[in-house]
C-alpha positions in Angstrom: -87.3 133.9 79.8 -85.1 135.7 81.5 -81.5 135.4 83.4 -81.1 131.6 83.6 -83.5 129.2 82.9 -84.8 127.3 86.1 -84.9 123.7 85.3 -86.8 121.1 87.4 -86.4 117.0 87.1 -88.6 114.1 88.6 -86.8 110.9 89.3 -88.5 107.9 90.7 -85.3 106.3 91.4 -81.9 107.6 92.3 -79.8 106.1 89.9 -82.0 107.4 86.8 -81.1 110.6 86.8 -80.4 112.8 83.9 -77.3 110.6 82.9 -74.4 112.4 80.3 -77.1 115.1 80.2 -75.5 116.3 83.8 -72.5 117.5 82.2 -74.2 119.1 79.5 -76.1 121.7 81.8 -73.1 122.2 84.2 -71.2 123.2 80.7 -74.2 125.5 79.9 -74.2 126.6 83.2 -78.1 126.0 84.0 -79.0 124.7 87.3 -81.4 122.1 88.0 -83.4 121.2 91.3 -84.4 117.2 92.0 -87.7 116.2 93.5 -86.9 112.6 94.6 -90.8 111.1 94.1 -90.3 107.6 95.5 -88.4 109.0 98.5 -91.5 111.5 99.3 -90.4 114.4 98.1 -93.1 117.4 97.7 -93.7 118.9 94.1 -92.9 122.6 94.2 -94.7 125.3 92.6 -93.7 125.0 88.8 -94.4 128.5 88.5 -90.5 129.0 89.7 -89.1 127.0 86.6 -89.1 127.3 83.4 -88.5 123.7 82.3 -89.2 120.0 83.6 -87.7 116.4 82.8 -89.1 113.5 83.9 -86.8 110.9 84.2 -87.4 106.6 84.4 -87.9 104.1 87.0 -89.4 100.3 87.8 -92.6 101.8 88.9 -95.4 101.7 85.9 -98.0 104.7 85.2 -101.1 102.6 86.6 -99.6 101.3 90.0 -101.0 104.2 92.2 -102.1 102.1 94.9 -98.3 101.5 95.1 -96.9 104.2 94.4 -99.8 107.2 95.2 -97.4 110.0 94.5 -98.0 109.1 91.1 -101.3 111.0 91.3 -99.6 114.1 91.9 -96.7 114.0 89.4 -99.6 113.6 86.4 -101.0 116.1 87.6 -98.1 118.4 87.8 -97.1 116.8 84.2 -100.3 118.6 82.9 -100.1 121.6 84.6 -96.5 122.2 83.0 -97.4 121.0 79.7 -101.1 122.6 79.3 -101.2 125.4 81.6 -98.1 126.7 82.4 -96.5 125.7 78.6 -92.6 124.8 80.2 -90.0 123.0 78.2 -90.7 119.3 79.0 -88.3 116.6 78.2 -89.6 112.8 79.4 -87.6 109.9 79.2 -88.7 105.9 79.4 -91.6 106.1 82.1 -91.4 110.2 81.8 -92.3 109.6 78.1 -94.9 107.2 79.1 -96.2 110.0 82.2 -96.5 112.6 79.9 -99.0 110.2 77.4 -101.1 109.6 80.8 -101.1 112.6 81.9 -103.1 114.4 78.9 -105.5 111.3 78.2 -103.7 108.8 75.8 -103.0 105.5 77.5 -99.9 103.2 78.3 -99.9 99.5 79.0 -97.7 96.4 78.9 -96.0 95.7 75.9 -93.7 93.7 74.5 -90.5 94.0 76.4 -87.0 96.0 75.0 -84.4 95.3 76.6 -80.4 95.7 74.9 -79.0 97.8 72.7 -81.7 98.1 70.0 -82.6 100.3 66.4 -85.1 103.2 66.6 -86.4 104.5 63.5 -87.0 108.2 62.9 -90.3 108.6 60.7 -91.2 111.3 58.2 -92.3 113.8 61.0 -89.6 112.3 63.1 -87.3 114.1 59.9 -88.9 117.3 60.4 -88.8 117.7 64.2 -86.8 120.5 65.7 -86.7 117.7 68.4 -84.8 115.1 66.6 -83.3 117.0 64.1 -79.4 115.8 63.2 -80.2 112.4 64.0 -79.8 109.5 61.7 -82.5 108.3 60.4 -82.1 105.1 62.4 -80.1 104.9 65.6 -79.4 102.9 68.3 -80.3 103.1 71.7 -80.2 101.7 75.1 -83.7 99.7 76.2 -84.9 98.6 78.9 -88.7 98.7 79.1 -91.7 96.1 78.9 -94.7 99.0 79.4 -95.3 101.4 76.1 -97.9 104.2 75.0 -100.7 102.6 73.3 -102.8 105.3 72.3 -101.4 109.0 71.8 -103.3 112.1 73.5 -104.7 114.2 71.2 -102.3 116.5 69.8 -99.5 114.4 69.9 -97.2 113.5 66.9 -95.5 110.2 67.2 -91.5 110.7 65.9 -90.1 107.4 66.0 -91.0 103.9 66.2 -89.1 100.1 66.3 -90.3 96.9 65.5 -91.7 96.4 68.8 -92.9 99.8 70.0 -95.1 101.9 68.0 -94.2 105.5 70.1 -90.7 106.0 70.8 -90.3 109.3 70.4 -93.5 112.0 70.9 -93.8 115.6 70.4 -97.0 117.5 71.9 -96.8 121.2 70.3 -93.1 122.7 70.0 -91.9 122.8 73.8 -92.9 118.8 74.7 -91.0 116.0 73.8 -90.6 112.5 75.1 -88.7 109.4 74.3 -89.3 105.6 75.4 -85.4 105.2 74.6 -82.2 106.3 76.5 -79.2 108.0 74.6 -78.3 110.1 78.5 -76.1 106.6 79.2 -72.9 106.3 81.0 -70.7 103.9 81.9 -72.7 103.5 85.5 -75.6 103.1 83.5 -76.1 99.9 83.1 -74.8 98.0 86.5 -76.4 100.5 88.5 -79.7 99.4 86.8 -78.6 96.0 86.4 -78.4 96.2 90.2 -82.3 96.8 91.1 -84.1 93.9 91.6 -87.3 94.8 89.2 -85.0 95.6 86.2 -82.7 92.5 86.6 -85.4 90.5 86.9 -86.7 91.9 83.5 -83.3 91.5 81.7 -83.0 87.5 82.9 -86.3 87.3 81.8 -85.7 88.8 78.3 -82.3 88.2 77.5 -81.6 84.7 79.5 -79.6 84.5 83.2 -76.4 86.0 83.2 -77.2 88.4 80.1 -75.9 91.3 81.7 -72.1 91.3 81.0 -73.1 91.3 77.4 -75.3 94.0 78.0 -72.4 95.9 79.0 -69.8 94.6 76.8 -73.1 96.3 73.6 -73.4 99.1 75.5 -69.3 99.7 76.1 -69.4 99.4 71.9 -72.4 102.0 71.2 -71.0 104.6 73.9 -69.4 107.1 71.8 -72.9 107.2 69.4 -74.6 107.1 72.6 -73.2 110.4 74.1 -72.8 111.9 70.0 -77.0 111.8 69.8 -77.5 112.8 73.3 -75.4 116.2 73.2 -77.7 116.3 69.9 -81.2 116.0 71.5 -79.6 117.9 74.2 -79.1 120.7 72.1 -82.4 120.2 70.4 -84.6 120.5 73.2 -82.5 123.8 74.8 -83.2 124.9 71.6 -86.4 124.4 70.9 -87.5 126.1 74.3 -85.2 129.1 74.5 -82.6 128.0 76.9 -80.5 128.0 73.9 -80.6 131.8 74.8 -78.8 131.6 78.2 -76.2 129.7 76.1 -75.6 132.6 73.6 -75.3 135.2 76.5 -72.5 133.2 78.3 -70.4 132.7 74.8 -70.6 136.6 74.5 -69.3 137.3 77.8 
């Protein structure tokens, strides 16, 4: 690529956005355009970008009738991924998009929700994608859907006790994670504060669970941000906006 990297990112809700990640491309300097799914907003040509993220949201992958936009962001998923080959980053749902998008499958699982362990597996070690994380780490949950079945081509880089595909990598410029590290303080009563999610969390965690939701995540912060500047730099890395980096510490 050339100049600076054009970076696009799908939400499906307006308070999951790109979290502590924000700060990280304003330091780098990248600029990045939001399509706002859920509030109708039309998918641009990708061929103006050279990256996409897909963030989370309440919605799940099969509830098109719902939510028909969903049709289209698939789509567009595999037409970054396959045909146009851009950086890809998918986080929670965008993890679980990116699985439905090139044929493997998602459905309900059993749910996550708190500050919970993820393990890093063998090629979970050797991934350019994880690399400089511990082995095991904690992260922020808050899902009760999961891939079940990988598309072909996919490596699986992490797992927990109850989700068999945290972390996926489809050749060296895709990479998803079921788990958030982007967190911030706002993070967790902004979610707390949408009706499908709090639902979920009394469900999982007991009425009232959230202000020691808070009081976990408050605790993990600092890791929190420390492994997402890490996967941060990982994925801008692995698919060359690492470059546009270089160029602004030489001028």
């Amino acid at each position: 690529m050339s100049g600076t990297p054009r970076l696009l990112v799908f939400q499906h809700l307006d308070v999951e956005h790109p979290g502590i990640f924000r700060e990280f491309l304003a330091a780098d300097g990248i600029q990045w355009d939001v399509v706002e799914l859920d509030r109708g907003d039309p998918i641009p040509d990708l061929r103006a970008y050279d990256g996409l993220w897909v963030m989370g949201g309440p919605m799940d992958v099969w509830e098109e009738a719902s939510n028909p936009w969903l049709v289209a962001e698939k789509q567009a998923i595999k037409q970054a991924v396959v045909e146009l080959n851009l950086g890809y980053l998918g986080i929670c749902l965008g993890h679980q998009l990116l699985a439905a998008a090139l044929g493997g499958e998602v459905a309900k699982g059993t749910p996550e929700i708190g500050v919970l362990p993820v393990e890093i597996n063998i090629d979970g070690s050797a991934s350019a994608f994880l690399a400089g994380l511990p082995s095991r780490l904690d992260c922020l949950q808050w899902h009760g859907a999961e891939v079940t079945e990988i598309p072909q081509g996919a490596t699986v880089l992490a797992t927990s006790e109850k989700c068999a595909v945290q972390a996926m990598a489809i050749g060296d410029r895709a990479f998803s994670a079921q788990f958030h590290v982007e967190v911030t303080p706002d993070t967790v009563p902004e979610w707390g504060a949408i009706a499908t999610y709090a639902s979920a969390l009394d469900d999982a965690l007991g009425v009232g669970a959230l202000t020691a939701f808070q009081a976990n995540v408050d605790v993990a912060m600092a890791e929190f941000n420390r492994c997402a500047k890490i996967l941060y730099d990982n994925w801008t890395r692995s698919v060359g906006f690492v470059n546009h980096r270089a160029r602004l510490e030489q001028v």
